[in-house]
Every structure is written in structure tokens, then in C-alpha cells.
PQR file with spaces between the fields and no chain letter, atoms N, CA, C, O and H, PARSE charges and radii, in Angstrom:
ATOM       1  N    UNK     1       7.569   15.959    9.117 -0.4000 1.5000
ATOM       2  CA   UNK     1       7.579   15.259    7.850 -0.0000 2.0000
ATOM       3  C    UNK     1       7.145   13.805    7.979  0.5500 1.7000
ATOM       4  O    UNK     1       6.419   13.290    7.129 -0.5500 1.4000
ATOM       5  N    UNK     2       7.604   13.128    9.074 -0.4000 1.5000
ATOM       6  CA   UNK     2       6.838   12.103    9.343 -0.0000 2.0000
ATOM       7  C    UNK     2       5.577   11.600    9.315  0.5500 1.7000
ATOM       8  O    UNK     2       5.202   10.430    9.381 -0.5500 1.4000
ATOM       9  H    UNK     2       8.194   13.546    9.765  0.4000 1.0000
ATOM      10  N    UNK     3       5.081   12.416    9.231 -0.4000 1.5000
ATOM      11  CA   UNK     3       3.319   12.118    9.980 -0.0000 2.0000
ATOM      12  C    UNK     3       2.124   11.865    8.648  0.5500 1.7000
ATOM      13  O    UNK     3       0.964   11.465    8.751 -0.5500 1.4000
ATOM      14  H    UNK     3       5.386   13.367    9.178  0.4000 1.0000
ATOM      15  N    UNK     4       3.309   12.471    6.738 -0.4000 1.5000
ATOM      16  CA   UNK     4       2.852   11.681    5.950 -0.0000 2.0000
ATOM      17  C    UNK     4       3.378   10.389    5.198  0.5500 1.7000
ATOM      18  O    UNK     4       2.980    9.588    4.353 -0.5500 1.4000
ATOM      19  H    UNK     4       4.251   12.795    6.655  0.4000 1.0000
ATOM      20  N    UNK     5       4.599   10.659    6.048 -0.4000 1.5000
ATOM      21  CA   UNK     5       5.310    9.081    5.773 -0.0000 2.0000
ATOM      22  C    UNK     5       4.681    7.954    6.345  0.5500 1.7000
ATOM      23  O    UNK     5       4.704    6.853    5.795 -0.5500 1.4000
ATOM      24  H    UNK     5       4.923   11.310    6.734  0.4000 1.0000
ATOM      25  N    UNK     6       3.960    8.237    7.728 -0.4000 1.5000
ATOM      26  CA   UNK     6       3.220    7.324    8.247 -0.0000 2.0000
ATOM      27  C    UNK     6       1.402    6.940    7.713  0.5500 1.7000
ATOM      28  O    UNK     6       0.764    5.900    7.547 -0.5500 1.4000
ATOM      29  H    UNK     6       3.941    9.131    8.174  0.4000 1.0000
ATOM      30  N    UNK     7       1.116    8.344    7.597 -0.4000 1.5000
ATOM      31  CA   UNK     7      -0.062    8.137    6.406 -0.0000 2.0000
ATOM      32  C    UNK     7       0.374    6.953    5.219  0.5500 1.7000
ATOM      33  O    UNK     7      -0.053    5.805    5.350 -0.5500 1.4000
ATOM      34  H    UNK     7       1.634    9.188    7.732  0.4000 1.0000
ATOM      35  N    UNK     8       1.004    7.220    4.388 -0.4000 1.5000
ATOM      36  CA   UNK     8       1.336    6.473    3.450 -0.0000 2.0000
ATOM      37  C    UNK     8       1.541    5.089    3.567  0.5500 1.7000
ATOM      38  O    UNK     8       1.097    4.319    2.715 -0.5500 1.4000
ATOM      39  H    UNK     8       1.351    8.152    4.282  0.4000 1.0000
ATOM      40  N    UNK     9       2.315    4.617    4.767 -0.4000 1.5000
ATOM      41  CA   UNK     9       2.199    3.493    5.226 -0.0000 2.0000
ATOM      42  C    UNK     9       1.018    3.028    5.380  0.5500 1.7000
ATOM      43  O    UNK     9       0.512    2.237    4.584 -0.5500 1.4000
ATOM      44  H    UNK     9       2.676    5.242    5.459  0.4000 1.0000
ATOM      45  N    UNK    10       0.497    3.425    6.326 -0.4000 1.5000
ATOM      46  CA   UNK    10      -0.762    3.234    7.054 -0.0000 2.0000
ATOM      47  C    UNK    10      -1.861    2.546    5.536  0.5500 1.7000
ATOM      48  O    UNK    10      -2.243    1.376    5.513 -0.5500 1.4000
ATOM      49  H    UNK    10       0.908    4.068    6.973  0.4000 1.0000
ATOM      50  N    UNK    11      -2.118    3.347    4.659 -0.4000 1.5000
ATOM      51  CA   UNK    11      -2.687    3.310    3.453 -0.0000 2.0000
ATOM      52  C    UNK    11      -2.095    2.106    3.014  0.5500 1.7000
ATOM      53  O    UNK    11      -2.806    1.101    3.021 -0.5500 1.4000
ATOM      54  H    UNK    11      -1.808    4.298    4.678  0.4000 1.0000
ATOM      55  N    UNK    12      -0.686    2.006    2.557 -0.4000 1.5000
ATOM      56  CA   UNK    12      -0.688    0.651    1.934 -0.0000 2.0000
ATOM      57  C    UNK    12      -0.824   -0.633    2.648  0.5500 1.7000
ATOM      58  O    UNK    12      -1.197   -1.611    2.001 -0.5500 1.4000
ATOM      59  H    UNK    12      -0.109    2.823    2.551  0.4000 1.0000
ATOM      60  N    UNK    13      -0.508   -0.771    4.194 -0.4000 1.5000
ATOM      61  CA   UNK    13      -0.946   -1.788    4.639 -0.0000 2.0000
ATOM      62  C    UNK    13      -2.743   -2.102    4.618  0.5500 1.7000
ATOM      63  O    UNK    13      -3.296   -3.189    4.786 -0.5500 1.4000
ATOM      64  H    UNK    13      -0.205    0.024    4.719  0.4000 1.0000
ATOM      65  N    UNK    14      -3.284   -0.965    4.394 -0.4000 1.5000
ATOM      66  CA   UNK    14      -4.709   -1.400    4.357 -0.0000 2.0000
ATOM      67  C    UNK    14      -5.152   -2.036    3.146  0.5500 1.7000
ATOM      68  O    UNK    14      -6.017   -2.910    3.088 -0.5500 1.4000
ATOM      69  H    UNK    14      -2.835   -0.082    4.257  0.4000 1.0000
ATOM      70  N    UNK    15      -4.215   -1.321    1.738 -0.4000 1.5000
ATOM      71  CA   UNK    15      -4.273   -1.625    0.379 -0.0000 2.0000
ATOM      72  C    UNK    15      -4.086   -3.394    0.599  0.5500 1.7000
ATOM      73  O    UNK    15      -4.903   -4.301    0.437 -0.5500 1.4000
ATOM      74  H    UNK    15      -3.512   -0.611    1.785  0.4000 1.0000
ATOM      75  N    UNK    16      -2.713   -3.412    1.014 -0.4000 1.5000
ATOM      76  CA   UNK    16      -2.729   -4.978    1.026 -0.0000 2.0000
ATOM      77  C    UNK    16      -3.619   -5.733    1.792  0.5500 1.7000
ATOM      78  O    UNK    16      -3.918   -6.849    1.367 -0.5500 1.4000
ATOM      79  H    UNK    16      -2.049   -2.675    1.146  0.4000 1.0000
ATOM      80  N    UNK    17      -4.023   -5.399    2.677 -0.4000 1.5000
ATOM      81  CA   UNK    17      -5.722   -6.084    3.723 -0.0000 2.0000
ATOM      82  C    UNK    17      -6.469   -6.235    2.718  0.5500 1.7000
ATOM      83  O    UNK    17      -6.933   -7.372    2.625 -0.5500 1.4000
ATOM      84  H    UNK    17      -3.781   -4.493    3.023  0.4000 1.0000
ATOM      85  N    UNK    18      -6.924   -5.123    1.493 -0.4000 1.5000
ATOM      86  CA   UNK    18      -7.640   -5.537    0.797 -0.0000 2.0000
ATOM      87  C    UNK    18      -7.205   -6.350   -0.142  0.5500 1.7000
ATOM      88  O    UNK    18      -8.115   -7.109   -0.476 -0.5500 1.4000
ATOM      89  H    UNK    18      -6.547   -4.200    1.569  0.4000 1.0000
ATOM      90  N    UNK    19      -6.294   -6.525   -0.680 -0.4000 1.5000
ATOM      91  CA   UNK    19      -5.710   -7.406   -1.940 -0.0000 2.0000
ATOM      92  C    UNK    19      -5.861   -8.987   -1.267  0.5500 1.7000
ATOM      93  O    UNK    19      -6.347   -9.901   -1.934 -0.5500 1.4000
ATOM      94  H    UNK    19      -5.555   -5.909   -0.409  0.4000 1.0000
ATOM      95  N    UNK    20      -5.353   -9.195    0.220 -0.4000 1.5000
ATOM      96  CA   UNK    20      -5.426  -10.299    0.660 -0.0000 2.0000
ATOM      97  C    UNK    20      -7.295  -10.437    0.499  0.5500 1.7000
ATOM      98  O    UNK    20      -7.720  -11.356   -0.201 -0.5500 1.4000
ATOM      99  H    UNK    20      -4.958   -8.453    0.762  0.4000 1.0000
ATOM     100  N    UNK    21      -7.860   -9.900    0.882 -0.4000 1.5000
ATOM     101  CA   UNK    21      -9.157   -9.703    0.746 -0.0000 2.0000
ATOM     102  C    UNK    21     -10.253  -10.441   -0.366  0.5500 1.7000
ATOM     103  O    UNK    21     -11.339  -11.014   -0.286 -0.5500 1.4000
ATOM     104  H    UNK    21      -7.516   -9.153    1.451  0.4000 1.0000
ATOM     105  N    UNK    22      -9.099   -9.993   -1.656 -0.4000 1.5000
ATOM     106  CA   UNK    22      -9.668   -9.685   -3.004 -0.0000 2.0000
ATOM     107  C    UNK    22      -9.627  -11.222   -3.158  0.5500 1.7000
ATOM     108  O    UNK    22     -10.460  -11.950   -3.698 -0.5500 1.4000
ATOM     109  H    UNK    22      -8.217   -9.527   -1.721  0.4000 1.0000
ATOM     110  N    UNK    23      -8.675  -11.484   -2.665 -0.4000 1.5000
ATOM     111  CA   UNK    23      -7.674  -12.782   -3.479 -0.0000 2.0000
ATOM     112  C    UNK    23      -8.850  -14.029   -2.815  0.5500 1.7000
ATOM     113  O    UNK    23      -9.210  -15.104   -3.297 -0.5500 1.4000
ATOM     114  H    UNK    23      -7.999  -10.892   -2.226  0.4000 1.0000
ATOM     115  N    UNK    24      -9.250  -13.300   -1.451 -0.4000 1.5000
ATOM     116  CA   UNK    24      -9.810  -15.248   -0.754 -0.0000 2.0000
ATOM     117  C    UNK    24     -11.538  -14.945   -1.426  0.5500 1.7000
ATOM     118  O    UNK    24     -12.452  -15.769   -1.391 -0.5500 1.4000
ATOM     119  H    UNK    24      -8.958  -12.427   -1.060  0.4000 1.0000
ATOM     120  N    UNK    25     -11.596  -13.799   -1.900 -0.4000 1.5000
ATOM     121  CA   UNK    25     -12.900  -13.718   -2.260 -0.0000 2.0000
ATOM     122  C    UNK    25     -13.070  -14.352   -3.656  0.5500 1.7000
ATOM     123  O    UNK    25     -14.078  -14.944   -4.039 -0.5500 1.4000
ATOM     124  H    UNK    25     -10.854  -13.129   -1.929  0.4000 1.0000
ATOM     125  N    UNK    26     -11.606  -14.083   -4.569 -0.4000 1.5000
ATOM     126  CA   UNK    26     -12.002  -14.587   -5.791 -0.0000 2.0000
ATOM     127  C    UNK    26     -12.496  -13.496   -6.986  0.5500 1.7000
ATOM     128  O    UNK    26     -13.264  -13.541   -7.948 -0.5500 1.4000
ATOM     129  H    UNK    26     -10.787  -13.602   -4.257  0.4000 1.0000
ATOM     130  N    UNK    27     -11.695  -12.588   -6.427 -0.4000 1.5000
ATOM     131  CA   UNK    27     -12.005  -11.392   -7.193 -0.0000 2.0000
ATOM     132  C    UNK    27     -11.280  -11.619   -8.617  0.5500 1.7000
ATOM     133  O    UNK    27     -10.496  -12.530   -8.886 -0.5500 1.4000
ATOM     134  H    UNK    27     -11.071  -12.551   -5.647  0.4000 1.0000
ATOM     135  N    UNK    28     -11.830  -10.330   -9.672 -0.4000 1.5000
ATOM     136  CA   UNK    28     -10.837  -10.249  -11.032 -0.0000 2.0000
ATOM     137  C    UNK    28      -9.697   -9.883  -10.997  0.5500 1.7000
ATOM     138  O    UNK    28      -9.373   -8.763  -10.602 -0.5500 1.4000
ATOM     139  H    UNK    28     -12.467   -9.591   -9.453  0.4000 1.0000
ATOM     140  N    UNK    29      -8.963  -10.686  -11.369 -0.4000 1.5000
ATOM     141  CA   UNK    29      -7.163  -10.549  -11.177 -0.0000 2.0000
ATOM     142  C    UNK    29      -6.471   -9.808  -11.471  0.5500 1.7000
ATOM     143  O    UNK    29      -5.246   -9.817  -11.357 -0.5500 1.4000
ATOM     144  H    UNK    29      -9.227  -11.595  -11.689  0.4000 1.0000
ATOM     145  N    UNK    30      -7.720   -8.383  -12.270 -0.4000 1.5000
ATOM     146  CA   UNK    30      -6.975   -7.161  -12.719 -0.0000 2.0000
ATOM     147  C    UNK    30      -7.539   -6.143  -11.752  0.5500 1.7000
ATOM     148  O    UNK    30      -6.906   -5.088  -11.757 -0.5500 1.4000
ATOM     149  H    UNK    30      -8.716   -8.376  -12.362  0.4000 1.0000
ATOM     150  N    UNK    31      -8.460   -6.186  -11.012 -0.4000 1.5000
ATOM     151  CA   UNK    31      -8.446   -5.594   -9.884 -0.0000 2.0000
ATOM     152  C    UNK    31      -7.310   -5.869   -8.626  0.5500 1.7000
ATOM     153  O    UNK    31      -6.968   -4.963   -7.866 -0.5500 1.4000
ATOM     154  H    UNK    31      -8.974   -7.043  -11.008  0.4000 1.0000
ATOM     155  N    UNK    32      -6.884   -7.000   -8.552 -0.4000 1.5000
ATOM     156  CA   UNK    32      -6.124   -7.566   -7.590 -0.0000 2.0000
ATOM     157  C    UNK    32      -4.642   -7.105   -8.216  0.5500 1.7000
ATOM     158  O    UNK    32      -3.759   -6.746   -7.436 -0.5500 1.4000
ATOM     159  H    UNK    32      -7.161   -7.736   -9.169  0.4000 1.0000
ATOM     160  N    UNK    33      -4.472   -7.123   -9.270 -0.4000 1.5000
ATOM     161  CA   UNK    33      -3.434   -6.659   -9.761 -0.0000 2.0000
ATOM     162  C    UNK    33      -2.814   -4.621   -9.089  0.5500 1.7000
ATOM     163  O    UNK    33      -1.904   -4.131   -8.420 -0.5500 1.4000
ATOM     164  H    UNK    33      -5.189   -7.414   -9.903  0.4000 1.0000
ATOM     165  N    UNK    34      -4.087   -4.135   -9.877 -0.4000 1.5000
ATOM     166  CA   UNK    34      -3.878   -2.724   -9.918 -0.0000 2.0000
ATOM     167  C    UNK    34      -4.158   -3.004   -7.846  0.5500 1.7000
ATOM     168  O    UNK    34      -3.010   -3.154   -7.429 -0.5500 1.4000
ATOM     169  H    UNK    34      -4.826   -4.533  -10.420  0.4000 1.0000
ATOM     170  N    UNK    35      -4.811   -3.072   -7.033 -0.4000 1.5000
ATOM     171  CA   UNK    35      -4.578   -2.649   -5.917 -0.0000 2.0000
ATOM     172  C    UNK    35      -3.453   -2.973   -5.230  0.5500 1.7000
ATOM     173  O    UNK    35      -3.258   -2.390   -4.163 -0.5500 1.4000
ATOM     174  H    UNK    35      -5.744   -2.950   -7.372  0.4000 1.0000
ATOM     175  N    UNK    36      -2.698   -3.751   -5.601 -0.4000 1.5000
ATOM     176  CA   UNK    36      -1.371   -4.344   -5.388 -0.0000 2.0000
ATOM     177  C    UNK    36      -0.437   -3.242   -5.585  0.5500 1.7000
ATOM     178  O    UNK    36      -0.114   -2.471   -4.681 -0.5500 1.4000
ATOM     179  H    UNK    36      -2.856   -4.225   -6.468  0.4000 1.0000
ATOM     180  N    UNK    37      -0.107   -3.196   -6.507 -0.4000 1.5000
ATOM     181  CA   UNK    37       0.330   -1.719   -7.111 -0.0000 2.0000
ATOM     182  C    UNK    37       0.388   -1.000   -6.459  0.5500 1.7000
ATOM     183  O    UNK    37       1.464   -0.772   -5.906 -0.5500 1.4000
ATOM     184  H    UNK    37      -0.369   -3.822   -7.241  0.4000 1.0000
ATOM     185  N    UNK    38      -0.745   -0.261   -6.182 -0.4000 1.5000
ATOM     186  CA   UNK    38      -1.070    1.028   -5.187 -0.0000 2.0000
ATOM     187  C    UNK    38      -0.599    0.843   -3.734  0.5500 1.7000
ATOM     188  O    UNK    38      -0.123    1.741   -3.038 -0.5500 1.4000
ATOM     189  H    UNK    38      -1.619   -0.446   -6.632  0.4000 1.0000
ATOM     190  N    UNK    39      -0.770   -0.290   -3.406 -0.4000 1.5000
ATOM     191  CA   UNK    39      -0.132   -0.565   -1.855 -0.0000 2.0000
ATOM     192  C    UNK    39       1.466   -0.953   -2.031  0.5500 1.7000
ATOM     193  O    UNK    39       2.002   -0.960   -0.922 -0.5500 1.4000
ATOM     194  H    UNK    39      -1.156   -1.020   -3.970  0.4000 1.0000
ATOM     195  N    UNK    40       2.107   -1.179   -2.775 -0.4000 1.5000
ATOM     196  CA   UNK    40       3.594   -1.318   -3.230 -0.0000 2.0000
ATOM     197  C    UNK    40       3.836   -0.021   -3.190  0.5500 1.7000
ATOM     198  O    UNK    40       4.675    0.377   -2.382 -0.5500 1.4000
ATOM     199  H    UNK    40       1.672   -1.173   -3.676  0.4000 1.0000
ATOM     200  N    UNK    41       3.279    0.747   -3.894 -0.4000 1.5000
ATOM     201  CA   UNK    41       3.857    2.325   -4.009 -0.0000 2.0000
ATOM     202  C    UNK    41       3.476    3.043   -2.758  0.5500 1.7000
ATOM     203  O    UNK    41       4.447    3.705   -2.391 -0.5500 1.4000
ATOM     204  H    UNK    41       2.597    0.423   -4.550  0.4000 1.0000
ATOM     205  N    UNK    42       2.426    3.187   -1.926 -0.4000 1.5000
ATOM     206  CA   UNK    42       2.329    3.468   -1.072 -0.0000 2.0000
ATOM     207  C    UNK    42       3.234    3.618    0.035  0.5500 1.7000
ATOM     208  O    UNK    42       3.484    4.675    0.614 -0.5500 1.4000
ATOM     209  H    UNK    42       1.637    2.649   -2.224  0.4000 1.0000
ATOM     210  N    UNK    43       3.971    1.844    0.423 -0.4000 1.5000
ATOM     211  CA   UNK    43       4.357    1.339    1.425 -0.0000 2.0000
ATOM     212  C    UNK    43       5.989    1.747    0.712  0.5500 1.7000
ATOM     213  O    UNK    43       6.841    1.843    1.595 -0.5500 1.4000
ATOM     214  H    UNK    43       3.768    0.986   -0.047  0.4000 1.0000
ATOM     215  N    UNK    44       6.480    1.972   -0.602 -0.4000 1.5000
ATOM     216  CA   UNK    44       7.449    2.483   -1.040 -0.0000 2.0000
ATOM     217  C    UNK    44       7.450    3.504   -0.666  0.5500 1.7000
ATOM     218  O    UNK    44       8.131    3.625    0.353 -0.5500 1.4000
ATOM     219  H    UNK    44       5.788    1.893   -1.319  0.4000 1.0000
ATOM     220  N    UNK    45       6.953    4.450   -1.031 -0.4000 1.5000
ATOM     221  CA   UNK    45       6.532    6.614   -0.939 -0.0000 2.0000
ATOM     222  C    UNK    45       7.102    6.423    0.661  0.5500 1.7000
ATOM     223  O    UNK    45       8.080    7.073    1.030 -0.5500 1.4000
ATOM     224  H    UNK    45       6.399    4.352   -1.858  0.4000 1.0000
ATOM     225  N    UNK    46       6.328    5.369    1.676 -0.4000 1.5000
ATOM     226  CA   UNK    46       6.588    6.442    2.828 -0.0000 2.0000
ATOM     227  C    UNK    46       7.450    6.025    3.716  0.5500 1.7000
ATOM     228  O    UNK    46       7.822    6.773    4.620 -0.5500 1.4000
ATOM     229  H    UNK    46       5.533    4.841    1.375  0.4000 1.0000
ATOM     230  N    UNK    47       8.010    4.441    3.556 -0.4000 1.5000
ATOM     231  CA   UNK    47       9.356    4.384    3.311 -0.0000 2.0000
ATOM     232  C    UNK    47      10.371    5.189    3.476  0.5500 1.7000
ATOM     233  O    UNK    47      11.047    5.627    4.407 -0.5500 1.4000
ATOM     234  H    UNK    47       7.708    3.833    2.821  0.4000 1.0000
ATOM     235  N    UNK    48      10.278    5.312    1.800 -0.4000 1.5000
ATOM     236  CA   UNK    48      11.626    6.335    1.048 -0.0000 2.0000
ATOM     237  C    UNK    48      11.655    7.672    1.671  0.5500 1.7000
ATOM     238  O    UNK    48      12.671    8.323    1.915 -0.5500 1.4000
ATOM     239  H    UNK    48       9.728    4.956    1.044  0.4000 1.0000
ATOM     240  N    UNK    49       9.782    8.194    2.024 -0.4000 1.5000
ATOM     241  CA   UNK    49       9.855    9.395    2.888 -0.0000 2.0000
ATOM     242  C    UNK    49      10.773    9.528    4.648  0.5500 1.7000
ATOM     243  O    UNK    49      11.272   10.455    5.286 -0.5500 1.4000
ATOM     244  H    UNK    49       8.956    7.665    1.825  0.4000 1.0000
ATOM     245  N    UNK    50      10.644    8.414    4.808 -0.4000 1.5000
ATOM     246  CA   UNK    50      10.874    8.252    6.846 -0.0000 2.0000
ATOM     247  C    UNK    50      12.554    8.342    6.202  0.5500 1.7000
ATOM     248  O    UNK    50      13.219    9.306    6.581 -0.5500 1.4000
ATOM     249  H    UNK    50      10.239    7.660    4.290  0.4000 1.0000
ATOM     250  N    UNK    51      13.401    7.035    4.955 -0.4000 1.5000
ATOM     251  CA   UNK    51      14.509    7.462    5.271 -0.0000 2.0000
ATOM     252  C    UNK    51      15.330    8.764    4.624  0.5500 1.7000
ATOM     253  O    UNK    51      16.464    9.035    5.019 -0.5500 1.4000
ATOM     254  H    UNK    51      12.861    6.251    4.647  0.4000 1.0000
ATOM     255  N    UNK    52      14.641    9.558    3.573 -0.4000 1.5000
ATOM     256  CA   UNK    52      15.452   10.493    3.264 -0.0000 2.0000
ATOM     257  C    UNK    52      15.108   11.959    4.421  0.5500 1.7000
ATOM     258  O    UNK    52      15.845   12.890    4.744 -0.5500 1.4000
ATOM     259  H    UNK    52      13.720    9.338    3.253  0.4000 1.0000
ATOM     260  N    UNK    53      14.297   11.775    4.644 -0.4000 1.5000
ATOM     261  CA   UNK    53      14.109   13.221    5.836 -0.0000 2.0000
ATOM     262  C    UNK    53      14.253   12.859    7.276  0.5500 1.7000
ATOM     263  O    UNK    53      14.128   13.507    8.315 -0.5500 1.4000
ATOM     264  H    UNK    53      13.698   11.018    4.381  0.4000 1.0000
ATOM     265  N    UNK    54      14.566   11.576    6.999 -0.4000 1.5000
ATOM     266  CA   UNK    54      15.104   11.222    8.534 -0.0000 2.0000
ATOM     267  C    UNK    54      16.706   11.085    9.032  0.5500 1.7000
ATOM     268  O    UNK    54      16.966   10.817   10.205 -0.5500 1.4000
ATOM     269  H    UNK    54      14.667   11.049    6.155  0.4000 1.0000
């Protein structure tokens, strides 16, 4: 069960690489917004996955 808890991680730390990304580039703040998001939930999902099946 682990191994998509760690996927999930894996994914949102990249999400946030890009948001840091977005941000020094000067991107639209509703793109920077919504990928934020997605890496919050991400790095939540697999989380919540490692501690309830662990």
C-alpha cells in the first residue's frame, strides 16, 4: 500500500518545484493558485495514505 502513498508524495513535491517555479517566473496567479492545490492534496492523499494503512 505504500508504494502509492509514496507516488503521491513524490507528485506533490514536484507540484510544489513547480509552483516555486511559477512564482520566480512571474506566472498568472491563478495558475499558481490551482497548482498549489494539487500539490497540497497530493502531499495530503499520501500522507493520510502511509498513516491509516500503516
Amino acid at each position: 500500500m505504500s508504494g502509492l502513498s509514496t507516488l503521491l508524495i513524490v507528485v506533490g513535491l514536484f507540484l510544489a518545484g513547480g509552483v516555486y517555479s511559477f512564482v520566480k517566473q512571474k506566472m498568472p496567479k491563478n495558475l499558481i493558485v490551482l497548482l498549489s492545490i494539487g500539490a497540497a492534496m497530493c502531499l495530503v492523499a499520501g500522507v493520510v495514505r502511509l498513516e491509516v494503512w500503516n
